[in-house]
KEDO-195242 format. One record per residue: x, y, z of N, C-alpha, C in turn; residue in one letter. Coordinates in Angstrom, 2 decimals, padded with zeros to 5 digits. Layout:
{node {X Y Z} {X Y Z} {X Y Z} "A"} ...
# end
This chain:
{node {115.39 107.31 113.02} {114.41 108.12 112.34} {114.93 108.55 110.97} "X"} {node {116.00 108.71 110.88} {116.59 109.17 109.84} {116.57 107.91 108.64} "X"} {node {117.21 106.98 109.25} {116.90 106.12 108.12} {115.51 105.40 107.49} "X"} {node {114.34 106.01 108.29} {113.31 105.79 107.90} {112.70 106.76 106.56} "X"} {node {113.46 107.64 107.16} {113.32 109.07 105.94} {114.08 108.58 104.95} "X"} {node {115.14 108.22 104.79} {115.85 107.45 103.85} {115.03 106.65 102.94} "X"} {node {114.47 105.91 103.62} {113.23 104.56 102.90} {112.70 105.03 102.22} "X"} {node {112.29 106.08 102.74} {110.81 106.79 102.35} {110.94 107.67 101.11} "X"} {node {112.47 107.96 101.13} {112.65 109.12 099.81} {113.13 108.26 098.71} "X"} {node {113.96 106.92 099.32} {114.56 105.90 098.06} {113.08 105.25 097.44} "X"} {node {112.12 105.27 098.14} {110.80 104.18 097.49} {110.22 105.45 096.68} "X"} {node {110.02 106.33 097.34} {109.06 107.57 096.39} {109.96 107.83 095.25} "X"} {node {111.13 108.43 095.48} {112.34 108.57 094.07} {111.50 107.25 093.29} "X"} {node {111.61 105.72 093.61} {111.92 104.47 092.90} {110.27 104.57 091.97} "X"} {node {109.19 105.19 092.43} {108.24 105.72 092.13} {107.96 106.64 091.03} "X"} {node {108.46 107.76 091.40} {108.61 108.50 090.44} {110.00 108.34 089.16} "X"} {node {110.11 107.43 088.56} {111.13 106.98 087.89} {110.37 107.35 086.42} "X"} {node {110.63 108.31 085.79} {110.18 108.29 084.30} {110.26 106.74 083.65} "X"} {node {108.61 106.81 082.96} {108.57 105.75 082.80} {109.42 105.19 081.09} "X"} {node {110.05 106.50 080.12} {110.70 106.28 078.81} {111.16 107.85 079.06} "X"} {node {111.94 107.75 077.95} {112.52 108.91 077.32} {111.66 109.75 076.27} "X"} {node {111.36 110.80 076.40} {109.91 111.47 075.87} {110.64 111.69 074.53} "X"} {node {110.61 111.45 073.82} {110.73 111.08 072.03} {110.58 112.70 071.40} "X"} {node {111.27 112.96 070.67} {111.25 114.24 070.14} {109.68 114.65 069.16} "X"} {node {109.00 115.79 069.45} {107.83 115.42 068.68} {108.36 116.11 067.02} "X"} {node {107.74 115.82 066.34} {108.11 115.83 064.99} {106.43 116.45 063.79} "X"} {node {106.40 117.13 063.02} {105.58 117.46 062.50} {105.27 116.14 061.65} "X"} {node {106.02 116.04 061.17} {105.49 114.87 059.76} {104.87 113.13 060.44} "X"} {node {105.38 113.28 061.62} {104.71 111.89 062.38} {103.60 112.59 063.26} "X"} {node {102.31 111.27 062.94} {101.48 111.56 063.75} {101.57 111.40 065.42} "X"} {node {100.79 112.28 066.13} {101.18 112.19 067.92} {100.48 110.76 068.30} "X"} {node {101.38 109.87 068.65} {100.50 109.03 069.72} {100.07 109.05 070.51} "X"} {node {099.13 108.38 071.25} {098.39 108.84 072.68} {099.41 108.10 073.68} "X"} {node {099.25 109.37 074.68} {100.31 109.15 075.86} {100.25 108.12 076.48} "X"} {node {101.39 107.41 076.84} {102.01 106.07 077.32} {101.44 106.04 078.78} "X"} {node {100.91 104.92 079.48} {100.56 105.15 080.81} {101.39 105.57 081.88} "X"} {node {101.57 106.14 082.23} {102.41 106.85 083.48} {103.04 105.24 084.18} "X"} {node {102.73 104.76 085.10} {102.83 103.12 085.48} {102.47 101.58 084.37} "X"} {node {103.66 101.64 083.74} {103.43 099.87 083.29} {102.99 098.84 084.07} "X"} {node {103.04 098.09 083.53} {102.76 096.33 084.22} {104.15 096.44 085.52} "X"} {node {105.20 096.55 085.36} {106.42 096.39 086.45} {106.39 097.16 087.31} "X"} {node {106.11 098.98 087.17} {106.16 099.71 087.66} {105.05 099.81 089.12} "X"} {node {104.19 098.48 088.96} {103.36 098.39 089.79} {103.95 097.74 091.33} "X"} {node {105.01 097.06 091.04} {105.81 096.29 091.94} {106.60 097.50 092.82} "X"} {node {106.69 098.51 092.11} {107.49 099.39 093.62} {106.04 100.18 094.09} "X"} {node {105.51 100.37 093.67} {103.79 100.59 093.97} {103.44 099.70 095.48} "X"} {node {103.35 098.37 095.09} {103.23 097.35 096.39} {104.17 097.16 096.95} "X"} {node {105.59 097.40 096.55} {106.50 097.56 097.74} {106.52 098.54 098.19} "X"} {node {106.49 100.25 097.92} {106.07 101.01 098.52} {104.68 100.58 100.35} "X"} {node {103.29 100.37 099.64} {102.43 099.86 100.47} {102.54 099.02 101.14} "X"} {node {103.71 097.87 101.01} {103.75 096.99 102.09} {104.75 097.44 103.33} "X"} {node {105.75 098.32 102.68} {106.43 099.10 103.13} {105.66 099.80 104.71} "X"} {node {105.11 100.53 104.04} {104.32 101.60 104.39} {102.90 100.37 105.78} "X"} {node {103.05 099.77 105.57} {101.66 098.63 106.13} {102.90 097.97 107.51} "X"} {node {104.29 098.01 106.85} {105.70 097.05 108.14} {105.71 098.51 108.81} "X"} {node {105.76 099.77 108.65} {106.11 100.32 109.12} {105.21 100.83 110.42} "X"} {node {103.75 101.22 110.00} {102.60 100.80 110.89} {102.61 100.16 111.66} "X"} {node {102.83 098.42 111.59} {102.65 097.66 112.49} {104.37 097.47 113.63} "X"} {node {105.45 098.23 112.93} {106.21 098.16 113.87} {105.83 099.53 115.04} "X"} {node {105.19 100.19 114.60} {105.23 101.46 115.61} {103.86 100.57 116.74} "X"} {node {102.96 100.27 116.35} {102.00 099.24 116.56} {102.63 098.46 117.90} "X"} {node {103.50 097.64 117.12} {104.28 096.55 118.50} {105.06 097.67 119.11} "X"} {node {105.83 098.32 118.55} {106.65 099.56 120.24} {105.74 099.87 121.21} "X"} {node {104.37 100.24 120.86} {103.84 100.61 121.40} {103.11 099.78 122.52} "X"} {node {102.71 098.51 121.77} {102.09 097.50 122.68} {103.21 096.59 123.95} "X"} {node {104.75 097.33 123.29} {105.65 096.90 124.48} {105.67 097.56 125.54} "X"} {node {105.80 099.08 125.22} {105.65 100.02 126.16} {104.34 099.91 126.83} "X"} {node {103.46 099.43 126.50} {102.50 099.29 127.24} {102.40 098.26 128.02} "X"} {node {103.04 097.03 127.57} {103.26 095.77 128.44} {104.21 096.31 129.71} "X"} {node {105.15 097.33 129.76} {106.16 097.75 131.19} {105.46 098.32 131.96} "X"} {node {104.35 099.16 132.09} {103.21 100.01 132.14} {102.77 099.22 133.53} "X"} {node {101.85 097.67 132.67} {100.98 097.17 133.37} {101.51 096.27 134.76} "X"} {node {100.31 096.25 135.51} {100.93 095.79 136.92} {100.34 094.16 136.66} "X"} {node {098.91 093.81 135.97} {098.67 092.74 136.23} {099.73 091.71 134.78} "X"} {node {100.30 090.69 135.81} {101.28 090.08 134.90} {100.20 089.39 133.41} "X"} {node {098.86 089.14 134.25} {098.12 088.05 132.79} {097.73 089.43 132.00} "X"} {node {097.60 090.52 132.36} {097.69 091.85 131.07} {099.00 091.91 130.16} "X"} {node {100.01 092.05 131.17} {101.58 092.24 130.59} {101.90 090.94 129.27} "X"} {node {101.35 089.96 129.90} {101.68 088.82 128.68} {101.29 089.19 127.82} "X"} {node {099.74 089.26 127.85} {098.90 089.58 126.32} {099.35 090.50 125.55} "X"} {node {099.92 091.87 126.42} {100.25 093.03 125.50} {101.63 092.68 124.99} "X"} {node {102.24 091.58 125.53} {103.92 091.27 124.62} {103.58 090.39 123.47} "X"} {node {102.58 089.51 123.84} {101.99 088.58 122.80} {101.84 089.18 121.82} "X"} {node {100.70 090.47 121.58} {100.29 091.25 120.88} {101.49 091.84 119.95} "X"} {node {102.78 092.64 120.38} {103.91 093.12 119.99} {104.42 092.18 119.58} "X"} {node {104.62 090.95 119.85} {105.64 089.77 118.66} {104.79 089.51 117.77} "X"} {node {103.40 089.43 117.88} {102.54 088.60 116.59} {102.96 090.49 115.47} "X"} {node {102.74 091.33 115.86} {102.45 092.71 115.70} {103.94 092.91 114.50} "X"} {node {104.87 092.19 115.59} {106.42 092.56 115.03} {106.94 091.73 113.87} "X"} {node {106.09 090.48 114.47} {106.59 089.41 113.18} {105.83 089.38 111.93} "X"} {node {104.44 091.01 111.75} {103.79 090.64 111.09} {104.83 091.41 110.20} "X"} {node {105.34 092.54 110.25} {105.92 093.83 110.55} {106.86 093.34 109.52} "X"} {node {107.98 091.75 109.82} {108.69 091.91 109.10} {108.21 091.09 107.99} "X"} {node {107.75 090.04 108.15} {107.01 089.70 106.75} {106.56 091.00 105.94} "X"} {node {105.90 091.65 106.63} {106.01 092.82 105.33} {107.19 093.29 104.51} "X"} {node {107.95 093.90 105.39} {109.10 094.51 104.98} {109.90 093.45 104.26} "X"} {node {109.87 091.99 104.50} {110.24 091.04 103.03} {109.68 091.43 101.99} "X"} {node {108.67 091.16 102.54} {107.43 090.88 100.92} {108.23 092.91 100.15} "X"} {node {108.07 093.54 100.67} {108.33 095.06 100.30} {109.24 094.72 099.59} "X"} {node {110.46 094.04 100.23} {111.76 094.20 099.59} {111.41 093.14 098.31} "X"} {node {110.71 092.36 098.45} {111.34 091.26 097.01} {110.25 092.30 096.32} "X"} {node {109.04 092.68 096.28} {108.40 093.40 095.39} {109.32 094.14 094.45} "X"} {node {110.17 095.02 095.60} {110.87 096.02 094.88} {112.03 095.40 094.49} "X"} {node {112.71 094.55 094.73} {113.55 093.93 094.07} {112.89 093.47 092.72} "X"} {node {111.87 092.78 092.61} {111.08 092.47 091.45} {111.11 093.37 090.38} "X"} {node {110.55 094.07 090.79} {110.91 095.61 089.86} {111.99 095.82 088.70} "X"} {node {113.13 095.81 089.86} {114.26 096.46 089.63} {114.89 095.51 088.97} "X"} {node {114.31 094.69 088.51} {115.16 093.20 088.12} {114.32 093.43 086.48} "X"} {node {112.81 093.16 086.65} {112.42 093.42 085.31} {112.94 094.95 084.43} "X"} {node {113.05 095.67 085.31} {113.63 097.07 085.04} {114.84 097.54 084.18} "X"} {node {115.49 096.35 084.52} {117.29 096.41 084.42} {117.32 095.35 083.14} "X"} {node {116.19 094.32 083.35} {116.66 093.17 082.37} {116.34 093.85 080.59} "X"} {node {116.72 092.86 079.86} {116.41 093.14 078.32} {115.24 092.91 077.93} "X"} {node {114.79 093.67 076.99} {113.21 093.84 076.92} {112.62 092.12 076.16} "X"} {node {113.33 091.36 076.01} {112.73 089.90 075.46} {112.44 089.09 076.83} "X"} {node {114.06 089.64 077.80} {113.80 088.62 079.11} {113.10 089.29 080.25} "X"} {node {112.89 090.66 079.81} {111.31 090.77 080.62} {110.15 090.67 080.15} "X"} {node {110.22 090.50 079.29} {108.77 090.33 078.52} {108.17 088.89 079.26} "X"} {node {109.76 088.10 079.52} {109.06 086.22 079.67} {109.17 086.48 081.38} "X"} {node {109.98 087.90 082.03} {110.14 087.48 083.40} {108.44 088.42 084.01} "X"} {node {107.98 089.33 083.30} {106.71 089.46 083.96} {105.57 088.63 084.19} "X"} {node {104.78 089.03 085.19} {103.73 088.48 086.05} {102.57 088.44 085.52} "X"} {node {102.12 089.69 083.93} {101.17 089.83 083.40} {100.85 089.21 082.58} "X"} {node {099.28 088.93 082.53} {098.64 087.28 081.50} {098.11 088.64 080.51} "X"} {node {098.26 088.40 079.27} {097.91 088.86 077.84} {096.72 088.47 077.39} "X"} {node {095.70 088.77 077.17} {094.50 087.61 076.36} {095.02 088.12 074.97} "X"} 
# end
């Protein structure tokens, strides 16, 4: 449990990550209009957050449909409800991939130099 709380505070922290350094305001320069809170990258711990959040669902999902498979007396019930928990579990971790490379994604355009993220993002320009 604990390390679920862990997840949960490293993805929200990875979330709330100021998106620049707020620039000193100055009289003689005019104010620009405020920068969007979430860029183009910042959207990737966004969907790793949610896919996150979607593995974590479906693993409580399959515990549950196991515990319910020990439960039952008729064996052609018991199958279905284990069936249910592996399709449930294996959806579970495909998520929690997909979560992790999202947020790896991120953290990669994040870290890189602003020319080789410019060519490593996902976003089309018209």
């Amino acid at each position: 449990m604990a390390s679920r709380r862990l997840i949960a505070l490293v993805l929200l922290w990875m979330v709330a990550l100021p998106a620049s350094a707020a620039e000193p305001g100055s009289l003689d320069v005019p104010r620009r209009e405020s920068a969007p809170v979430l860029h183009g990258h910042r959207y990737a711990y966004v969907a790793g957050g949610v896919l996150a959040l979607g593995g974590l669902g479906l693993g409580f999902v399959a515990q549950g449909e196991s515990r319910r498979s020990q439960r039952l007396t008729s064996a052609r019930e018991a199958r279905a409800s284990l069936d249910r928990a592996r399709t449930a579990a294996a959806t579970a971790n495909v998520l929690y991939a997909a979560a992790g490379a999202a947020v790896l994604y991120g953290l990669l355009v994040e870290l890189l130099p602003e020319p080789a993220a410019e060519a490593a993002t996902l976003t089309y320009r018209f």
